[in-house]
N, C-alpha and C positions, 0 to 999 in steps of 0.2 A: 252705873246701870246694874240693877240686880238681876239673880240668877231665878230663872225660871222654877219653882218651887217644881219637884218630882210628884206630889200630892197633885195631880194634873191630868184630866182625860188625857191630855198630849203625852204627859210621864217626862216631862222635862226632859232632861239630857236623855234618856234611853226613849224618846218616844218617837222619835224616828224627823225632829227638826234639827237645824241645823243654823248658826248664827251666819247672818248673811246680811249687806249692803244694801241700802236703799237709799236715793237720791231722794232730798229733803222737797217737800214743796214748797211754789212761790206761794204767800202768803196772802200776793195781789191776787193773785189770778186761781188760785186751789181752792176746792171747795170747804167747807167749817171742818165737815168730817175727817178730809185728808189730812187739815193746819191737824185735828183734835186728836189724830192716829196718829202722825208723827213725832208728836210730844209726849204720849202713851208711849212710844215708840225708843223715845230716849229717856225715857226714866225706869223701863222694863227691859226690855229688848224686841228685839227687832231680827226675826226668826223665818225660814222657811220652812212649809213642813212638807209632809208626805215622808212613806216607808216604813209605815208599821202595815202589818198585816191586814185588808179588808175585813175577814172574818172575827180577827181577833180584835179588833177595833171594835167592829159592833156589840160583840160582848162586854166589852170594856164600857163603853158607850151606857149599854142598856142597864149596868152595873150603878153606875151615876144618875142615873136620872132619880130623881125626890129625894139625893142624898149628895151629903159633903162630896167631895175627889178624899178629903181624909180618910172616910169611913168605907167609901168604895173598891181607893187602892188595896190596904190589905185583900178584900174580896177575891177582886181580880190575880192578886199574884198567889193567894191559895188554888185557887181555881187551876192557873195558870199550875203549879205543881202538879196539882192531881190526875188532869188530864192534857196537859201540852204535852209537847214531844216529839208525835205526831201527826196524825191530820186531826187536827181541835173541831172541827166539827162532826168528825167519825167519833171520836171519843164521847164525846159530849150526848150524840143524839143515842149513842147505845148506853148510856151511863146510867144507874138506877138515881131515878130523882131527888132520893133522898142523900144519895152520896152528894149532889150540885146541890140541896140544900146546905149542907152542913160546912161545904169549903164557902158557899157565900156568905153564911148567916150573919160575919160580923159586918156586913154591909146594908141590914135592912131587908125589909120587903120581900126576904129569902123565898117565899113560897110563891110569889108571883112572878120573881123575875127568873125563879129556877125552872118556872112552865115557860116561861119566856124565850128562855135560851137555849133549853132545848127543843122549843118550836123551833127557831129560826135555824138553828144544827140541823132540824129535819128536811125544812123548806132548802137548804142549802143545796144539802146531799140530792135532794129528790132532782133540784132543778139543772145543779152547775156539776156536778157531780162526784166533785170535792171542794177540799177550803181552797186550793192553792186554786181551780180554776175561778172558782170566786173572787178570789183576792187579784186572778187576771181580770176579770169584768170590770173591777170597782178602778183599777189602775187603768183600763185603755178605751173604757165604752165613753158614748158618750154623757157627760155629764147628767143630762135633763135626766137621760134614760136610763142610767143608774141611781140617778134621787127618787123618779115617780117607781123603779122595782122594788127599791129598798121602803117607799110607804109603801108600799103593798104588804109586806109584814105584819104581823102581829107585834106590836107594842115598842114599833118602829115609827116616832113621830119626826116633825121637821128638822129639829135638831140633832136628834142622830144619825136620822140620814146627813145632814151637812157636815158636821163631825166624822165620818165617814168616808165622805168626800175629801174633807179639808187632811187632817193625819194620816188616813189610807191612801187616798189616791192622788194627792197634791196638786190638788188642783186648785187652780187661781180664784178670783172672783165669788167663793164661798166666804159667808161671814156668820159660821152658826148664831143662833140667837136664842143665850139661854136668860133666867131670870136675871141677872146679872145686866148683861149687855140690853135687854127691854127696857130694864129699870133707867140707866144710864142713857142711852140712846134720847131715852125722852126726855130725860130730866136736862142733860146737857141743851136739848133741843135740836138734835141729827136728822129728829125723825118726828110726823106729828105726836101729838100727848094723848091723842086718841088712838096710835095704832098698835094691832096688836104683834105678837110675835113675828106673822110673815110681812107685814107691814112695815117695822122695822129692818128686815132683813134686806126688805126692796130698795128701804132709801139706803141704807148702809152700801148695797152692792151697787147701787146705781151710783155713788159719790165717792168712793172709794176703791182707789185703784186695785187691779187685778191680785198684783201680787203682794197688797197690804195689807187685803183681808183676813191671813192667818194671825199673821203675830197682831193685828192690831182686833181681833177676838182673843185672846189669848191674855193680853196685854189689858183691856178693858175689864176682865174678869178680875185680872189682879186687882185694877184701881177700885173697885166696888168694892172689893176685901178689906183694902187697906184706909181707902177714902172714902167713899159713896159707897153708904152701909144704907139700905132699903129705912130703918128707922132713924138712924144719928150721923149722917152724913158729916164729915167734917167743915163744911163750911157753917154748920150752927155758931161754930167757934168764930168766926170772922171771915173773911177772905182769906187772909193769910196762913189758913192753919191748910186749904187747898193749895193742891199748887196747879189745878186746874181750873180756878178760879176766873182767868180772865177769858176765859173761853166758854163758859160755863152760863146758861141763860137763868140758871135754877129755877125750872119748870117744878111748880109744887113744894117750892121750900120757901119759909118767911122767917128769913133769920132774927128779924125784929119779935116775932112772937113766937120763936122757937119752936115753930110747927113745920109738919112735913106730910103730906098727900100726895095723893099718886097725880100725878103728872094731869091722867085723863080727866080726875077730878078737879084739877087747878083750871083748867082750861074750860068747866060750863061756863 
């Protein structure tokens, strides 16, 4: 079982998860998704999370989105320099924007997501009245009620809010859905080849027990890295070269002509 790479919205070992015990499913009676997490499950790990900061989570979050976890991590831990310490959203929303451009930049997108972050610093302060009551919100409200306030945001879409949920507040039955877990979701066939990201999300959380949803989001991100690459998936190679293969419907892949289309398209 490998270690959780740190290059990780979660942040691997320092992202506030924890390796923990999970009873395997029956194979007769468990649904695709659960047999298809469990086996993700033992070739990754098999993780609880919750306990990183709500506010600083969302940062983190907002950080990643249209970019690597490689390119975003540095981002966040200069960031994390220049104004942690304190209360991260006090600092942030008084911070002249061009200082948050410059500790972001080698993450991308600098200029949009440095209005971004210090929107949400602002809506923070205004609303919860600092980060720490914030960070109580995300940790004890109720679930629905902290995903529909968190899309109320500015440049807060479904998967940060559920990344949010899932490493902030550790809460169960989240199953973020980034392009990663879409891609895979369909293509294994978890989920229809027609659906889009909240689609995906619904069959995931509806077949997927409570407390599998973390590590087996987490866990599925890896497998796309390493196996299930969006253009060269490694079942091109045979069966053999997956080792998710027999589980595997390959929605949108014709290994005989060495072609690969998105799932939605394999399915007119």
């Amino acid at each position: 079982m490998s270690d959780e790479p740190s290059e990780n919205i979660s942040g691997g070992a320092s992202g506030g998860g924890r390796e923990t015990a999970f009873d395997p499913a029956d194979p007769e009676t468990a649904t695709r998704a659960e047999v298809v997490v469990d086996r993700l499950g033992e070739r990754y790990w098999r993780k609880a999370y919750g306990g990183q900061g709500g506010f600083e989570c969302l940062v983190r979050t907002i950080l990643s989105q249209n970019t690597s976890d490689k390119a975003s991590q540095p981002a966040h831990d200069e960031l994390m320099a220049q104004y942690g310490g304190g209360d991260l959203a006090e600092s942030l929303a008084a911070a002249d924007r061009e200082g948050i451009v410059e500790a972001i930049r080698s993450g991308g997108l600098y200029n949009q997501k440095s209005k971004l972050i210090q929107g949400v610093a602002e809506e923070v302060l205004a609303d919860f009245g600092s980060e720490a009551d914030f960070d109580r919100y995300v940790r004890e409200e109720d679930p629905a009620t902290v995903r529909d306030r968190l899309l109320e945001m500015k440049g807060v879409g479904p998967k940060t809010a559920d990344c949010v949920l899932l490493f902030a507040g550790g809460r169960g039955g989240v199953f973020p859905v980034d392009t990663h877990v879409h891609r895979i979701a369909r293509r294994i066939g978890l989920a229809p080849a027609d659906a889009d990201h909240e689609g995906v999300r619904a069959a995931l959380e509806r077949d997927i027990p409570d407390e599998k949803c973390g590590f087996g989001h987490t866990a599925m991100i890896q497998f796309g890295r390493e196996f299930c690459k969006a253009r060269k998936p490694a079942c091109l190679d045979g069966p053999e070269a997956c080792p998710m293969a027999d589980v595997c419907e390959m929605v949108g892949v014709d290994a005989a002509a060495q072609s690969v289309t998105d799932p939605a398209a394999a399915d007119d």
